[in-house]
N, C-alpha and C positions, 0 to 999 in steps of 0.2 A: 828599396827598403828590405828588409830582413823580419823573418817571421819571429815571431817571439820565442823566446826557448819555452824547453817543455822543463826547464828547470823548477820545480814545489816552489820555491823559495820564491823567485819571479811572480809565478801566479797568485799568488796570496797576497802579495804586495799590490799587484794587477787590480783583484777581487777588493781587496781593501780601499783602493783611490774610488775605482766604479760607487761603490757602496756607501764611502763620506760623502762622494759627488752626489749622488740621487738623494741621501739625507740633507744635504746644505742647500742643493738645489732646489727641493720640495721648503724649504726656509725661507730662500728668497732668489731674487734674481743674480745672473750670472757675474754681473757688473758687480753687483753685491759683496761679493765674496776673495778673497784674498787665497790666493795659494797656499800661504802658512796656514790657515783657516783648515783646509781640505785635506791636506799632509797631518795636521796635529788632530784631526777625526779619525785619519786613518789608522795614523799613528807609525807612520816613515818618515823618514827622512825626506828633504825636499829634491833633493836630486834623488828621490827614486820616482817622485811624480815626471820630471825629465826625461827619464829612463823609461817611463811609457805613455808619456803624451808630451806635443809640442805645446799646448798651450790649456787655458781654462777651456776655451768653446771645442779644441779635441775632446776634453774630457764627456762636455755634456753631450757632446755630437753620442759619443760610446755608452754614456749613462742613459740617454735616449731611446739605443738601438737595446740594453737590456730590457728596460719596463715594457719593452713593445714586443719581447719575443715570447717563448713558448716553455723554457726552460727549467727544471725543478728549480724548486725552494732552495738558494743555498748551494746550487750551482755554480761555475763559473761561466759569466757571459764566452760566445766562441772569441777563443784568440785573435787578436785581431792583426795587420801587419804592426812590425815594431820599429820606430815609436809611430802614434796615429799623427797625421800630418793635417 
């Protein structure tokens, strides 16, 4: 796997799926939820949720590891390998 770029543009896209995911996620359960769902909260396109996770349960696995860390407000969670597997 390949580390994620330190490209702006990357990480906000990044910051955004994390952030639909732990809003949709605190909604309902995983199964619940649809990809176009999590992309149209984040507000990308659906192959950019591709372009940083293999699947839904990547996503929560990563939305998981932010609510548990230490991190300012409004941070980005730490980059993680790209895409999470």
């Amino acid at each position: 796997m390949t580390a994620l770029p330190a490209n702006p543009r990357a990480q906000r896209t990044y910051r955004a799926l994390v952030d639909a995911g732990l809003e949709l996620l605190a909604e309902r359960p995983i199964d619940a939820l649809a990809i176009d769902e999590i992309v149209g909260r984040a507000g990308v396109a659906k192959g950019s949720f591709f372009n940083h996770f293999a699947d839904k349960p990547a996503l929560a696995r990563r939305s998981g590891r932010k609510s548990g860390s230490n991190w300012k407000h409004g941070s980005a969670p730490p980059m993680p390998e790209w895409p999470i597997r």
